[in-house]
C-alpha positions in Angstrom: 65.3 32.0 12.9 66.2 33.8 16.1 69.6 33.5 17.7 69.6 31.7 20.7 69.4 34.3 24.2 72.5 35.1 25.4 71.8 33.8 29.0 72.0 30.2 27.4 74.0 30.5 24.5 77.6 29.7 26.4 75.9 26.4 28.1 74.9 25.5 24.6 77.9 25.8 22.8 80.2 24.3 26.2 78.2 21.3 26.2 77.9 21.0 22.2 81.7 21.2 22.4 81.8 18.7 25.2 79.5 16.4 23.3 81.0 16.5 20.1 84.7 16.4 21.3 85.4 19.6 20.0 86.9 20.4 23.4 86.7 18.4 26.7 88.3 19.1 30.3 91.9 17.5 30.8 92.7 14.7 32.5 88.9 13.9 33.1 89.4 9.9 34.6 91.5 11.8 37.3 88.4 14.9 38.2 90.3 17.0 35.4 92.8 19.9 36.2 91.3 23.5 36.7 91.5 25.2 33.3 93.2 22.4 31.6 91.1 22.0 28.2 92.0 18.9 25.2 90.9 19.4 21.6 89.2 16.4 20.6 89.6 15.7 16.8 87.0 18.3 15.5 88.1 20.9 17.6 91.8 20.3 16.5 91.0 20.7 13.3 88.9 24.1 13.9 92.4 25.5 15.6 94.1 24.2 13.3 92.1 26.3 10.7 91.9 29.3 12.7 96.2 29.2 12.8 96.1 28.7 8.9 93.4 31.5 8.3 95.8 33.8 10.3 98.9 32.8 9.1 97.6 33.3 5.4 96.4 36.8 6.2 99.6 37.8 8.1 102.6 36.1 6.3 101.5 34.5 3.0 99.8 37.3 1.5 102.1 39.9 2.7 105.7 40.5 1.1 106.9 42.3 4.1 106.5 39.8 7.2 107.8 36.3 7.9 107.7 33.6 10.5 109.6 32.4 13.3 109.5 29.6 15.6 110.9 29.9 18.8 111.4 28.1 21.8 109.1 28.2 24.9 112.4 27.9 27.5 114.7 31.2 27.0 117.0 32.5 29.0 116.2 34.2 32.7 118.0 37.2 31.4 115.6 38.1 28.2 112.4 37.9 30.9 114.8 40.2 33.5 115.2 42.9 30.5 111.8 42.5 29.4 110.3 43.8 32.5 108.4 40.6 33.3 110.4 39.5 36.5 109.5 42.7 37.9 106.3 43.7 36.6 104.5 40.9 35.5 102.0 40.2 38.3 98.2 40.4 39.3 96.6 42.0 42.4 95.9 39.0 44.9 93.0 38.7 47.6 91.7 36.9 50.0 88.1 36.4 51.1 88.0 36.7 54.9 85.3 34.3 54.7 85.3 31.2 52.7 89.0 32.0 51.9 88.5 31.8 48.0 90.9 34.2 46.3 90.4 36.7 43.4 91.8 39.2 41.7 91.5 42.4 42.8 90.3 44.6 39.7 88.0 42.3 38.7 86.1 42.6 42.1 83.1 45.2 42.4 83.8 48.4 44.4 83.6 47.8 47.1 84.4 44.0 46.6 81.9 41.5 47.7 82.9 38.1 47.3 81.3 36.3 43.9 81.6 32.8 45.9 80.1 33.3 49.6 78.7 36.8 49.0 80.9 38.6 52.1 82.7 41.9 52.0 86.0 41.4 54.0 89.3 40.9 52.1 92.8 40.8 52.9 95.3 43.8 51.2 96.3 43.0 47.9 99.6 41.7 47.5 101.2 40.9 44.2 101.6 37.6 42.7 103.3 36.5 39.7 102.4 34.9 36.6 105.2 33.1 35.3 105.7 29.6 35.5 109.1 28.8 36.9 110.8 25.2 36.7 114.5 24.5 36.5 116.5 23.3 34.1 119.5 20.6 34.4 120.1 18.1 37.2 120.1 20.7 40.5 117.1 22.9 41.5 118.5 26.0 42.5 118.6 29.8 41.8 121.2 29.5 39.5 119.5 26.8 37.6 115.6 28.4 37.1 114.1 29.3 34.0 110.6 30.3 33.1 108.1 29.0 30.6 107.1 32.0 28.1 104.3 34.1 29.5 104.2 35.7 25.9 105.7 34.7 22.7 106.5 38.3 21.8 110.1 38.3 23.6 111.5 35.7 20.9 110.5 38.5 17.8 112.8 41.4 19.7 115.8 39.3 20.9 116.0 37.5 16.9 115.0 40.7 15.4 118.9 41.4 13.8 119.3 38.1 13.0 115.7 37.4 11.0 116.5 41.0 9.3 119.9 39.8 8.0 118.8 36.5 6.7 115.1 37.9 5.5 116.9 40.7 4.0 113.8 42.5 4.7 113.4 46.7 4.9 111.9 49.0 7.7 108.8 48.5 7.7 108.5 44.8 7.7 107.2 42.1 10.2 108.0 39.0 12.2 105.0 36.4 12.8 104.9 33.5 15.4 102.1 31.0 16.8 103.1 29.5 19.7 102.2 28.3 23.4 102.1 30.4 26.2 101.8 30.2 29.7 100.5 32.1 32.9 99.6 31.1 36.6 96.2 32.8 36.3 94.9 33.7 39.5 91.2 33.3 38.2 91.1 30.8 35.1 87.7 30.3 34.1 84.5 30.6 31.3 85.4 27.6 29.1 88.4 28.3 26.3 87.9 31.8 27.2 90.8 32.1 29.9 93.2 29.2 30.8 96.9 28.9 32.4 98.2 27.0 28.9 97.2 28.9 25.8 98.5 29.7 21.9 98.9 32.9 20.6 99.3 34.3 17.3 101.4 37.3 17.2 102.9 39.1 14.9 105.8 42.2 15.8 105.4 45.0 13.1 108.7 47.5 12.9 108.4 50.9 11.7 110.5 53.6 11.3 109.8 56.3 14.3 107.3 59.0 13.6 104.7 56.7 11.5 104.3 54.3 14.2 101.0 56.3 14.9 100.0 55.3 11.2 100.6 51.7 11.4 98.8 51.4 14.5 96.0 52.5 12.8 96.4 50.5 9.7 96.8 47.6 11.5 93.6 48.1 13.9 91.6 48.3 10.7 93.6 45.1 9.2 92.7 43.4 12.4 89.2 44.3 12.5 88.8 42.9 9.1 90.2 39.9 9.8 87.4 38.7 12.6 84.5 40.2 10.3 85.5 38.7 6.9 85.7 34.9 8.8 82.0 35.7 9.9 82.2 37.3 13.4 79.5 40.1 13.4 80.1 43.5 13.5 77.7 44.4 16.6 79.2 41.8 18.7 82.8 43.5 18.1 84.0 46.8 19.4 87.2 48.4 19.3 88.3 49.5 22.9 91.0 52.3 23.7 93.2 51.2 27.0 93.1 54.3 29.1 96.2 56.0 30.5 96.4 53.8 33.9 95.9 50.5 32.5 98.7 50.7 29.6 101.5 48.3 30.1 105.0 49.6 30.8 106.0 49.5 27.5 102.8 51.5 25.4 102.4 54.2 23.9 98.6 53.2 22.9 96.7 50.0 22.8 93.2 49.1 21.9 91.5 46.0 22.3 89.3 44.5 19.7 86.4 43.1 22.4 84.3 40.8 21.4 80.5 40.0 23.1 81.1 36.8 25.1 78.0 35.9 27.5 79.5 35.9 30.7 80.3 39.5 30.5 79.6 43.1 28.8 82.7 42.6 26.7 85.9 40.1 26.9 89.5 40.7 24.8 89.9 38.9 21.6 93.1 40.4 20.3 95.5 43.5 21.7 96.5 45.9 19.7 99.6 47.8 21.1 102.5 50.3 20.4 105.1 48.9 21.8 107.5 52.4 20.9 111.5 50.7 20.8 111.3 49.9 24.5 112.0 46.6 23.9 114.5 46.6 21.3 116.6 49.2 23.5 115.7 47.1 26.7 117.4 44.1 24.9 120.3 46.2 23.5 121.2 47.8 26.8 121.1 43.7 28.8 123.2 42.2 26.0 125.4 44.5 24.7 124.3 43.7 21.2 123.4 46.1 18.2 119.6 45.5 17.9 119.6 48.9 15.8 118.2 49.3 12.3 120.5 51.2 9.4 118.0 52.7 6.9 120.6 52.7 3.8 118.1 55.4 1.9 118.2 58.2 4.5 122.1 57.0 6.0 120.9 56.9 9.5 120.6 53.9 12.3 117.7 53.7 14.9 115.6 51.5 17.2 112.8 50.7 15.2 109.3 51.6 16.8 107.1 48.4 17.0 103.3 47.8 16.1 102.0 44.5 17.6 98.2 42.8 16.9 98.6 39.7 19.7 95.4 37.7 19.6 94.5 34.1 21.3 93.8 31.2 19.3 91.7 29.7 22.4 89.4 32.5 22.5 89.3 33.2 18.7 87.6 29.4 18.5 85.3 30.1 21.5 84.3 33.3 19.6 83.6 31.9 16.4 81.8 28.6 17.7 79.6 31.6 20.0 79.1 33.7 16.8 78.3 31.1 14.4 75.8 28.8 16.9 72.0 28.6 15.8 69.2 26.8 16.2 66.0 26.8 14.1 62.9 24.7 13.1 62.9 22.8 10.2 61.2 20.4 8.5 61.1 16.4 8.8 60.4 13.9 6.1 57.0 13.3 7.3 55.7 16.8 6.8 56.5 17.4 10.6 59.3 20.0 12.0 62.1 19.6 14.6 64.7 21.6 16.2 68.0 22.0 14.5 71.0 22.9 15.5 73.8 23.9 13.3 77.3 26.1 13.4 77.3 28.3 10.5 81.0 28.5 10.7 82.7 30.2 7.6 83.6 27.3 5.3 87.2 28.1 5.6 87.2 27.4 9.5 84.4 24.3 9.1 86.6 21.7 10.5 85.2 18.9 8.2 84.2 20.6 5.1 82.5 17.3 3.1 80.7 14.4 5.0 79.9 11.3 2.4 76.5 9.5 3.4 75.4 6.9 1.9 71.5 6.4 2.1 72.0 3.0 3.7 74.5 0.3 4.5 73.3 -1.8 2.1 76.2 -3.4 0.5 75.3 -2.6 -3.0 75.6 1.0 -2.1 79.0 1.3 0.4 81.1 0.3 -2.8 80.1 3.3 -4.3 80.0 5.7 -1.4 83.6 4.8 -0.6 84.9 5.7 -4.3 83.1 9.2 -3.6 85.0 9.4 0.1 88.1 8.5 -1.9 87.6 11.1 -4.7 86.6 14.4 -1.9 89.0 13.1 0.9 92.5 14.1 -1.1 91.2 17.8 -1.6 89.3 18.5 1.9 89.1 16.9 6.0 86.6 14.7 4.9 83.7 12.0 7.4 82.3 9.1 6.3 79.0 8.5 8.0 76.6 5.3 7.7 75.3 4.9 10.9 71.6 5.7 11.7 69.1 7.4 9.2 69.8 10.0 6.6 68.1 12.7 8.5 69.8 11.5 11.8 73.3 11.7 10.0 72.5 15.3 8.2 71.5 16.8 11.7 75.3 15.6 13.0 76.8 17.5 10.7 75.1 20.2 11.0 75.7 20.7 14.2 79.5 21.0 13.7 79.3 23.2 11.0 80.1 20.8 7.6 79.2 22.8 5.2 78.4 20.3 2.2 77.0 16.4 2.7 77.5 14.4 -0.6 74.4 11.3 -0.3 75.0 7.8 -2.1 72.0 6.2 -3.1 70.4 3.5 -5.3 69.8 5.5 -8.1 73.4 6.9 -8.2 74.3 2.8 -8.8 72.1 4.0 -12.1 73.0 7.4 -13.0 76.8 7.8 -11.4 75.1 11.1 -9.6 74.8 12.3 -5.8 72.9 14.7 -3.8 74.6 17.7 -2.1 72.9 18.9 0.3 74.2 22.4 1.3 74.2 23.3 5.3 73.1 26.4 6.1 70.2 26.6 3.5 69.6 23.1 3.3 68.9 23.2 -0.6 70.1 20.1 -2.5 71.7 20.0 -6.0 72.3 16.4 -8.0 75.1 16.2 -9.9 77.7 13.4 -11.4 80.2 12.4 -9.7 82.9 13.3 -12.0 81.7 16.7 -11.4 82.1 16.4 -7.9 85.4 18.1 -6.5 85.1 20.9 -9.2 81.3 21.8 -7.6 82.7 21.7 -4.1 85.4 23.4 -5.5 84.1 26.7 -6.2 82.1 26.7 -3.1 85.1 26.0 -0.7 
């Protein structure tokens, strides 16, 4: 099997994700909204799994961070310290021409236009990112807030509070998955870049002079992270920001890039040393103690902070790209046709058991309905009988079910089914009490 060229492997998976309802553009009966994308019920439960595989890593198997949930409206005054009124903003441009408008570093040098293919711009000027609405009954200055462009802001300003009532030690972390929100000047490529988007983000806090060490530790943490769920190692790189392009707040950031087909290499996850910028920004706008007393060594500092920030949007476009194939196999009459499967990681599959019986005969959809019942309880679960066996095996394959349990005649006989395994296609009968402890130990 050959993997598809990566020329036509991001139209295949858009328009298997289209297809499928995996994901589909908003508000579609109206022409849809620019970079507006809806889950549809497989692709909910792929980000839903994606979260869950994340969260497990970061909080549940770890004794030293925990979560948070914060809101997406905070006060003007956090975004003022943070920098982000001031700072937050992309290079703007206009094309002369056909009066499209870009960003400026993402233009060729010297620019040509990507839309009418002319070279005359107007200056750059800066335009911010955050959303801005107001809150209460009058919309005026005094009254405007801002919907969160990050949801790393919440971590600092709760960081005394969560310490207290975590009762947590230097080093320890605080985790969140959330929505976030930025005007993008240029939205675009599917999933891959979009206005409204999750992230999952966790703020690490270490004692000054080993921040250098839990940068590290955390890049190779990260790193394994992508790799063990399946994403291959020559399509990631790790990417060191270079002195001109750090944010206001870094020491040192890297980028773990991943090999998305519409260019040489996009941003999965950020990696950054944040130093105690933003505790001491906080500290000085407030006038609260966001310090840290270290009871051992009976001394009180800003913690230095380590934080992996990755995007649950592009961390599903990157595993539906990674995991797409297509092959030729063989039919029932001796014959082959192309398939098309995802070989997602069983833990991210978003069904993980379909039950088929061979027919809708009515002797047989009894039974297949007691098997649905007995595998639907453990696992996210479909129920197909509609069109031929092979038909309904190639459906599932092509969103990534890992394991299809067949009802048929003889099971009425035997109390056995077939399961059929996806990405090797090999079959194994077995009885149905045995069922859920097979699938079990394979999921």
């Amino acid at each position: 099997m050959a993997d598809l060229p990566r020329s036509h492997l991001m139209e295949a998976v858009t328009s298997l994700a289209k297809r499928r309802g995996i994901a589909f553009q908003s508000s579609e009966i109206y022409g849809g909204l620019r970079s507006s994308w809806d889950y549809g019920p497989l692709g909910t439960e792929l980000k839903r799994n994606v979260r869950d595989q994340w969260w497990r890593s970061t909080v549940q198997l770890r004794d030293d961070v925990v979560g948070l949930e914060a809101a997406v409206i905070m006060s003007p005054k956090v975004w003022e310290a943070s920098g982000h009124l001031e700072v937050f903003t992309d290079p703007l441009v206009e094309c002369l021409n056909c009066h499209q408008r870009f960003r400026a570093d993402h233009l060729d040098d010297p620019p040509v236009c990507p839309n009418c293919g002319q070279t005359a711009f107007t200056q750059p000027r800066n335009f911010h990112l955050m959303f801005k609405t107001n809150m209460g009954p009058i919309e005026d200055a005094e009254n405007t807030v801002y919907l969160r462009p990050e949801t790393a802001q919440a971590m600092f300003v709760d960081f005394a509070t969560i310490q207290q009532v975590s009762r947590k030690k230097i080093p320890f972390g605080i985790a969140q998955i959330g929505r976030a929100f930025r005007n993008e000047i240029t939205p675009g490529n599917f999933i891959y870049r979009l206005r409204e988007f999750e992230q999952m983000e966790m703020e690490f806090f270490v004692e000054p002079g080993t921040d250098e060490h839990w940068h590290e530790f955390w890049i190779g943490e990260r790193m394994s992270w992508w790799t063990g769920l399946g994403i291959r190692e020559e399509n990631l790189r790790v990417r060191e920001h270079d002195a001109d392009e750090l944010s206001h707040y870094s020491k040192r950031t890297v980028d773990i890039e991943y090999r998305f087909p519409f260019t040489d290499w996009g941003e999965l996850e950020g990696i950054a040393n944040r130093t105690d910028f933003d505790l001491k920004a906080h500290q000085e706008a407030s006038g609260e103690d966001l310090t840290y007393f270290d009871q051992e060594k009976e001394r009180r500092y800003h913690p230095y902070v380590i934080e992996p920030a990755a995007g649950v949007d592009r961390a599903v476009l990157a595993f539906l790209l990674d995991a797409y194939r297509e092959e030729e196999a063989p039919t029932a009459k001796g014959g082959t046709e192309k398939r098309t499967y995802l070989a997602l990681d069983r833990r991210l599959a978003p069904t993980k058991v379909a039950v088929l019986p061979l027919s809708r005969n009515e002797r047989l959809t009894p039974e297949a309905r007691r098997v649905f019942d007995l595998v639907k309880g453990e696992w996210m679960c479909d129920y197909d009988d509609a069109g031929s066996i092979g038909r309904r095996y190639r459906r599932q394959d092509e969103v990534g079910t890992p394991f299809c349990v067949t009802v048929d005649f003889d099971s009425l006989d035997d109390a056995q089914v077939t399961v059929r395994e996806r990405d090797t296609m090999t079959q194994d009968r077995l009885p149905i009490e045995g069922l859920v402890g097979y699938l079990s130990e394979r999921l």
